[in-house]
SEKOL-677741 format. One record per residue (C-alpha): x, y, z. Coordinates in pm, whole numbers, plus 50000, padded with zeros to 5 digits. Example, Ala and Ser with C-alpha at 12.3 -4.5 7.8 and 13.67 -1.06 7.14 Angstrom:
BEGIN
<x=51230, y=49550, z=50780>
<x=51367, y=49894, z=50714>
//
This chain:
BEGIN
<x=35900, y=78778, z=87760>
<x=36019, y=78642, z=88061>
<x=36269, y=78392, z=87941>
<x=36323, y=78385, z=87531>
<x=36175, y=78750, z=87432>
<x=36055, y=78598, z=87087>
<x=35786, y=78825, z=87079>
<x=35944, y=79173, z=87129>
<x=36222, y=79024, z=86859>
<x=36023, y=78992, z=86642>
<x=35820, y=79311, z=86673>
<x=36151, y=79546, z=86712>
<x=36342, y=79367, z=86411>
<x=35970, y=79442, z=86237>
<x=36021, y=79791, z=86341>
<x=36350, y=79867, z=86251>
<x=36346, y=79706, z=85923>
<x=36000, y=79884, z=85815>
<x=36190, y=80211, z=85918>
<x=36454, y=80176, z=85727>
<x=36344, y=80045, z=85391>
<x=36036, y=80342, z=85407>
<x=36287, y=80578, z=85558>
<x=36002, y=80684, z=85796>
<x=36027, y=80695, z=86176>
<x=35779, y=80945, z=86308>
<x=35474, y=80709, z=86263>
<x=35682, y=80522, z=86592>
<x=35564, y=80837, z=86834>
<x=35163, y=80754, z=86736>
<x=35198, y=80415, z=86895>
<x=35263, y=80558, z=87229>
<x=35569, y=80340, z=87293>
<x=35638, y=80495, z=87609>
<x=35272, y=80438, z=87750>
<x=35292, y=80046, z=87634>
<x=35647, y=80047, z=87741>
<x=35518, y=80102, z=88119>
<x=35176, y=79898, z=88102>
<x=35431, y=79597, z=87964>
<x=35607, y=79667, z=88256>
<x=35351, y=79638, z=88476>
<x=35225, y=79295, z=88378>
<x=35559, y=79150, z=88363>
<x=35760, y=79237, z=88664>
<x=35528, y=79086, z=88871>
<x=35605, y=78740, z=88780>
<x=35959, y=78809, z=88708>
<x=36054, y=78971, z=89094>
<x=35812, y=78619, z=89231>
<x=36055, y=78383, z=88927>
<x=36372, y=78611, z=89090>
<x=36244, y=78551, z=89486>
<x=36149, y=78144, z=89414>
<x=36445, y=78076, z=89262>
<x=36701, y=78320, z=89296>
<x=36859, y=78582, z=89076>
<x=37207, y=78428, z=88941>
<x=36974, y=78102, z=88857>
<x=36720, y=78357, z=88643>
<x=36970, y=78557, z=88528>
<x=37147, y=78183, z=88443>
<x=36830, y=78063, z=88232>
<x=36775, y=78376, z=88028>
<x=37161, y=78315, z=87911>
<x=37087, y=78007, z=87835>
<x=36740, y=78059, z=87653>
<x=36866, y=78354, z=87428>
<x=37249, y=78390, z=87382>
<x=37276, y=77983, z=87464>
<x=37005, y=77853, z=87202>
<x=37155, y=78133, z=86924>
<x=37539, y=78008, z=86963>
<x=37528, y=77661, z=87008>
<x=37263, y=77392, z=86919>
<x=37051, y=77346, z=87226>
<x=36951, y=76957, z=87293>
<x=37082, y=76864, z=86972>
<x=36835, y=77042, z=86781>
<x=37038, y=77166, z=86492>
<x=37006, y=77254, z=86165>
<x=37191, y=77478, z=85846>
<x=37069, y=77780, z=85743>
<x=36764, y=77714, z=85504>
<x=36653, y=77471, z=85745>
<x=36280, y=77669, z=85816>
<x=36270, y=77759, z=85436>
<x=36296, y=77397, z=85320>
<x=36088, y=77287, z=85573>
<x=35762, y=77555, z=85522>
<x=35740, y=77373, z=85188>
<x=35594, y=77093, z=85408>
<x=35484, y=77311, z=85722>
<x=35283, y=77540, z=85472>
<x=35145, y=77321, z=85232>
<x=34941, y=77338, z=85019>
<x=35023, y=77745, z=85049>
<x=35358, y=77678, z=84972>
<x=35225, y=77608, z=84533>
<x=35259, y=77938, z=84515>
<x=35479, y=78125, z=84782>
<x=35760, y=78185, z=84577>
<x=35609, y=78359, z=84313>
<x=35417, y=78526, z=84567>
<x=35709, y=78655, z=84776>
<x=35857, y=78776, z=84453>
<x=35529, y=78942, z=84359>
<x=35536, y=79096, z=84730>
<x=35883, y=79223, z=84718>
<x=35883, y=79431, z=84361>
<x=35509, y=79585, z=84466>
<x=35720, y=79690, z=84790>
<x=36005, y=79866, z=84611>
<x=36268, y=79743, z=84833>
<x=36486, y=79796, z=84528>
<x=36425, y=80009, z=84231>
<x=36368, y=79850, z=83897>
<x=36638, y=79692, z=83719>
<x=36725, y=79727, z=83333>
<x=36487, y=79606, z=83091>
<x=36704, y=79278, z=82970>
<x=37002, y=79359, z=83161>
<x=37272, y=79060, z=83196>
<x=37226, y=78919, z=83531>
<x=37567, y=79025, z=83639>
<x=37509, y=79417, z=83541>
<x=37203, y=79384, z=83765>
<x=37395, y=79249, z=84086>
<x=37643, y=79533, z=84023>
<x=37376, y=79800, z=83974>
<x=37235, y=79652, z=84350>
<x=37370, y=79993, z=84558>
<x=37269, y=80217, z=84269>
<x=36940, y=80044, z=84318>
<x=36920, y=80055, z=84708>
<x=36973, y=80426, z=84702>
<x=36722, y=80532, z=84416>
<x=36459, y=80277, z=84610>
<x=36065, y=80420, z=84643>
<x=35888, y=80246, z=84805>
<x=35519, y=80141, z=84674>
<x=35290, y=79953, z=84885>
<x=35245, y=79964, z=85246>
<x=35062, y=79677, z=85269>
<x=35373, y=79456, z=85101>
<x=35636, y=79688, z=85316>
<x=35480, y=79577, z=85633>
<x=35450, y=79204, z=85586>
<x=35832, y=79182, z=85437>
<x=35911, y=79382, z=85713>
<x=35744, y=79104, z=85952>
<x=35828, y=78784, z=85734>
<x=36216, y=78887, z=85627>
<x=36460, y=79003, z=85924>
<x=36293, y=78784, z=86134>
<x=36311, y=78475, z=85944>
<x=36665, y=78545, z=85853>
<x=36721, y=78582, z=86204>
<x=36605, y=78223, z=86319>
<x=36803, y=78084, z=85997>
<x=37083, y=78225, z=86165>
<x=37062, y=78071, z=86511>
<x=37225, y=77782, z=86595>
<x=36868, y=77599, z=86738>
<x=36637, y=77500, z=86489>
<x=36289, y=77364, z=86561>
<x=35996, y=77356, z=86314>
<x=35812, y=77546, z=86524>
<x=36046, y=77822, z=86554>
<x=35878, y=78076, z=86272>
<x=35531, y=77985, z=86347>
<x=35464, y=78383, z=86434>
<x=35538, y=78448, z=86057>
<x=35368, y=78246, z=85925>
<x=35050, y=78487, z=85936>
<x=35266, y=78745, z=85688>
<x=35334, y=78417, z=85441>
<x=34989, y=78296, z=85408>
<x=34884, y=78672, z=85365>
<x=35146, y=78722, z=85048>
<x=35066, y=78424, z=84946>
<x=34665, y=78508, z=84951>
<x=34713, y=78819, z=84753>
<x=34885, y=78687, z=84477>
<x=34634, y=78440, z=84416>
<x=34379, y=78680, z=84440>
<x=34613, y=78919, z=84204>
<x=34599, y=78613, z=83936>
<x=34185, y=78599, z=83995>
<x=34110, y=78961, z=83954>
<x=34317, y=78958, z=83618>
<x=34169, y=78685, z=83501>
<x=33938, y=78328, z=83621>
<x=34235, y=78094, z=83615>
<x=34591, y=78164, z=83740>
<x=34879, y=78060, z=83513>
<x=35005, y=77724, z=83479>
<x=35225, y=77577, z=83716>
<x=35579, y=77445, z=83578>
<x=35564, y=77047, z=83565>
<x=35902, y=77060, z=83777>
<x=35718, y=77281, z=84059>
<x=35371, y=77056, z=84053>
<x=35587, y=76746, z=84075>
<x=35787, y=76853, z=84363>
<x=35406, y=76976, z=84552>
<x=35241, y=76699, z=84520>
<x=35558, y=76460, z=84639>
<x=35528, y=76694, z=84935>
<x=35162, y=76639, z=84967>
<x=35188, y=76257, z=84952>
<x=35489, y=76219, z=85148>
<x=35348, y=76466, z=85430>
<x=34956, y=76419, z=85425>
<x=34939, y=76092, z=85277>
<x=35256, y=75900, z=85425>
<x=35305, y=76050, z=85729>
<x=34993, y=75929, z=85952>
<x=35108, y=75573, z=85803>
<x=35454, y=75582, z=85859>
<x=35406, y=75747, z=86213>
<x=35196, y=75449, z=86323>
<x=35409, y=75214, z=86207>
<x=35682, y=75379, z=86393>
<x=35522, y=75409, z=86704>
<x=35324, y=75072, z=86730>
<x=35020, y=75293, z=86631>
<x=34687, y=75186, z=86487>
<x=34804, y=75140, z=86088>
<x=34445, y=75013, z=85929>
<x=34273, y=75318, z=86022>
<x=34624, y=75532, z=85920>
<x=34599, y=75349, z=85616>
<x=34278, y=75415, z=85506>
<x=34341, y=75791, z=85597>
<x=34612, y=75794, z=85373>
<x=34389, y=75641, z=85096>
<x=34148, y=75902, z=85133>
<x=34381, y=76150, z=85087>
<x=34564, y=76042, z=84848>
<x=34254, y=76101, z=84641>
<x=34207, y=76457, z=84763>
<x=34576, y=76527, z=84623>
<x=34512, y=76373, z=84261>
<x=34205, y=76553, z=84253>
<x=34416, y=76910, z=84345>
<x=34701, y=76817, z=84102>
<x=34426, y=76789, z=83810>
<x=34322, y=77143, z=83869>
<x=34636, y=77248, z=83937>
<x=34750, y=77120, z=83584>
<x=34407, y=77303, z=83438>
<x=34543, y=77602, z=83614>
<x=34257, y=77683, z=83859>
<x=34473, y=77726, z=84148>
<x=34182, y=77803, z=84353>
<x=33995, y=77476, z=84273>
<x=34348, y=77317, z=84348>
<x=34387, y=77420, z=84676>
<x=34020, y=77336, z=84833>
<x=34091, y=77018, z=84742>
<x=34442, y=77017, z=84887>
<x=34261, y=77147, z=85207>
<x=34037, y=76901, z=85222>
<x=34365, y=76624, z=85215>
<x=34543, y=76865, z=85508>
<x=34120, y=76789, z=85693>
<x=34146, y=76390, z=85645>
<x=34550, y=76433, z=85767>
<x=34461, y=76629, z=86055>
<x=34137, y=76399, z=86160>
<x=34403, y=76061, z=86074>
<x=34716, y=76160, z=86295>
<x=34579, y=76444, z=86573>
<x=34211, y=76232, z=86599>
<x=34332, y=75859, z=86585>
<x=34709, y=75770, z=86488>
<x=34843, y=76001, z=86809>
<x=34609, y=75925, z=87114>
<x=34620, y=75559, z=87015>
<x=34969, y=75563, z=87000>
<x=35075, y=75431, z=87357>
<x=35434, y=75448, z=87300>
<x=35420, y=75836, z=87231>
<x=35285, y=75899, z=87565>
<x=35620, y=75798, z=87828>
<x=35535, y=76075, z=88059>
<x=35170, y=76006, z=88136>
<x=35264, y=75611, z=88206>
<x=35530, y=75697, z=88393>
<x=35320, y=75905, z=88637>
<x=35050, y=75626, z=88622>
<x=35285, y=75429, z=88818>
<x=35440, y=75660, z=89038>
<x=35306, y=75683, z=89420>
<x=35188, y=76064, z=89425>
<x=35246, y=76051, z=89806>
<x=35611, y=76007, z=89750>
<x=35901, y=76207, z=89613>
<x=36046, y=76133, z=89229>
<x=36376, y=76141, z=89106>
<x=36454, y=76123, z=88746>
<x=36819, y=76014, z=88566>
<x=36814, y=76007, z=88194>
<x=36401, y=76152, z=88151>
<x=36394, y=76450, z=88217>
<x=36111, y=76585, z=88030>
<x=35857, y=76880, z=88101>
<x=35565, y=76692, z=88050>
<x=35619, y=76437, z=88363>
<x=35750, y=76784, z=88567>
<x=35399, y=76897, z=88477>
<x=35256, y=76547, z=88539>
<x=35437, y=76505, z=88899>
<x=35291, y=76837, z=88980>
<x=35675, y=77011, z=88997>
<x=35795, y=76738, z=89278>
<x=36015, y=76575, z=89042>
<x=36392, y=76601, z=89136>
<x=36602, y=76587, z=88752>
<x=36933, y=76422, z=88864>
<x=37258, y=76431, z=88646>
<x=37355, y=76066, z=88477>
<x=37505, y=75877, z=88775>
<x=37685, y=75568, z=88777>
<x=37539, y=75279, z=88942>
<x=37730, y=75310, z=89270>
<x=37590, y=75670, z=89258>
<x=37244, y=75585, z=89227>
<x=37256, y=75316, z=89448>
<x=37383, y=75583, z=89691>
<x=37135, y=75798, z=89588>
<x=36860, y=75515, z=89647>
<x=37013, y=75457, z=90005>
<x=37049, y=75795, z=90090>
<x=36608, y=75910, z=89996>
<x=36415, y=75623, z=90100>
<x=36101, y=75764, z=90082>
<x=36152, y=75840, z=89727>
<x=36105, y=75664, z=89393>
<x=36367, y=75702, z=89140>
<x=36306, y=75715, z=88736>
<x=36614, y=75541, z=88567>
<x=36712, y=75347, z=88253>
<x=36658, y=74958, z=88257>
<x=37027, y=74848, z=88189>
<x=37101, y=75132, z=88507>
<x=36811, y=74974, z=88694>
<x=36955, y=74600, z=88631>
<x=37298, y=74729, z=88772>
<x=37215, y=74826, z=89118>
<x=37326, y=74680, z=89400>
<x=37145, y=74586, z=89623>
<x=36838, y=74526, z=89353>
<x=36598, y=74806, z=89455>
<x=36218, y=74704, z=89409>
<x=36070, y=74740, z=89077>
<x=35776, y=74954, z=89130>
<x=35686, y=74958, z=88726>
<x=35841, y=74942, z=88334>
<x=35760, y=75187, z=88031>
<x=35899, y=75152, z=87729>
<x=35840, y=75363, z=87417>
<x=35934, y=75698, z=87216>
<x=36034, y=75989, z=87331>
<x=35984, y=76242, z=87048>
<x=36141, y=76542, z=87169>
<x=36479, y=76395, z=87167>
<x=36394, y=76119, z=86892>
<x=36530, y=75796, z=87091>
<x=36320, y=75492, z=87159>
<x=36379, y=75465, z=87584>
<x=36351, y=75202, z=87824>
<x=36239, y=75341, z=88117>
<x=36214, y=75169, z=88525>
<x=36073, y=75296, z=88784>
<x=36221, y=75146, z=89098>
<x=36212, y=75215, z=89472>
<x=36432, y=75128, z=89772>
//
């Protein structure tokens, strides 16, 4: 709210969707918009006028720019992708769901009536033409479908459209996909015990996810990352198990069966790379040894780091400097000697005179993908 507005995007492209496919709009007047306009109001401005005092208007006014309009027309921190990005990926992020989202989206959208039904057999290029015919003769069916396209669709179209992409991006709708998803398997169990069978092209490609994200992953990670790789190893074993076990019943068409066991491959992932892979993974973790070495009685500087984490971890002291030369930052140096400075090695090695080497961390840094070679140096 105070910076990206994700949440009220989502919500009011919700809205107006819903509105338009139902052609309904009075419903908006018994959610007292006006009375939760003014209590959002009221727990918001607050911080906002303190963000606007601390750090002054043009420089707030300057980061919401840059957080909305910025991050929608250019790639922000080189975190780009094409639209379909988020689609491919949820194969992945939503797995094991993901067996049967298609269908189920499909399912979803003819129970909504977004469009009316086509003609029994008709060529598929008489049924793109007869699209407006369609739009206009729509009645919609079931809320239940109309509300979670209406919360899945514009939005996720939306963040296909921006020119940022992280994975983490449609996260909020991912609720509305695991709930289409849900009913159609329980549509397939109330007509009958076992769901139909899964085409061998579509089982193939789920379970190459499954071993390449649940079972390969942890493994490949610690490798990566210097990380413990017997106990990833045997994690990977162990789940690799799980997901033969899943593409059996998936094969025998119980669906149900096939994604328990599925689950229990995403438990033994979870338990490998959150539990034991990640912590143990020292070269993961360049904030926290940075700050390990720093003097908390003195000011930071940081050239070429500038992550949130060690902000958060020099308790907002930290001073992010632009990428200097070395004559710069051996001004710099000269100029703060009370401070340490944060800088990379082959900057460090260039100074002159040789500032004091105060400590050395090398590893990953994962938001930006680049193994770094960081110094930590002082007058």
């Amino acid at each position: 709210l105070m910076t990206k507005g994700v949440s009220p995007l989502i919500v009011t492209l919700a809205v107006v969707w819903l509105c338009f496919i139902a052609r309904r709009w009075r419903w908006l007047a018994r959610t007292k918009p006006i009375l939760g306009l003014a209590i959002l109001t009221l727990m918001v401005a607050p911080w906002v006028i303190a963000v606007g005092a601390q750090i002054g208007w043009s420089d707030y006014l300057s980061i919401l720019f840059d957080e909305t309009a910025g991050r929608a027309g250019g790639a922000k921190e080189g975190h780009w992708g094409p639209p379909g990005y988020h689609t491919v990926l949820s194969a992945a992020l939503f797995w094991p769901g993901s067996l049967l989202t298609l269908a189920a989206f499909a399912a979803a959208w003819k129970r909504a009536g977004i469009l009316a039904a086509p003609a029994e057999r008709a060529p598929w290029r008489v049924r793109l033409a007869s699209i407006p015919r369609r739009w206009r003769e729509r009645t919609p069916m079931d809320d239940a479908s109309l509300f979670l396209l209406a919360w899945l669709v514009p939005a996720w179209v939306f963040f296909e459209l921006v020119s940022t992409k992280l994975p983490h991006y449609t996260m909020p709708l991912y609720p509305a996909l695991a709930l289409i998803t849900a009913r159609a398997i329980d549509d397939h169990l109330s007509k009958s015990k076992t769901a139909p069978a899964v085409p061998l092209s579509g089982l193939l490609i789920w379970a190459l996810i499954g071993v390449a994200w649940v079972a390969a992953a942890p493994a490949g990670i610690a490798l990566m990352v210097w990380g413990p790789v017997p106990a990833a190893l045997i994690g990977a074993a162990l789940a690799a198990v799980l997901l033969a076990l899943a593409a059996r019943r998936v094969r025998a068409g119980r669906i149900t069966g096939a994604h328990a066991w599925a689950i229990g491959a995403s438990v033994v992932f979870a338990i490998t790379l959150l539990g034991v892979v990640l912590p143990h993974s020292r070269a993961l973790w360049v904030s926290s040894r940075l700050a390990d070495h720093l003097d908390p009685a003195a000011p930071v500087g940081a050239i070429g780091y500038h992550e949130d984490s060690l902000l958060f971890l020099t308790r907002g002291t930290l001073e992010r400097l632009p990428d200097l030369s070395p004559p710069e930052a051996a001004a710099w140096l000269a100029a703060h000697p009370d401070h340490q400075l944060i800088l990379p090695a082959e900057l460090a090695d260039a100074l002159d005179p040789a500032p004091e080497t105060v400590g050395n961390v090398r590893g990953f840094n994962y938001s930006t993908g680049d193994a770094v070679d960081l110094r930590i140096v002082r007058p």
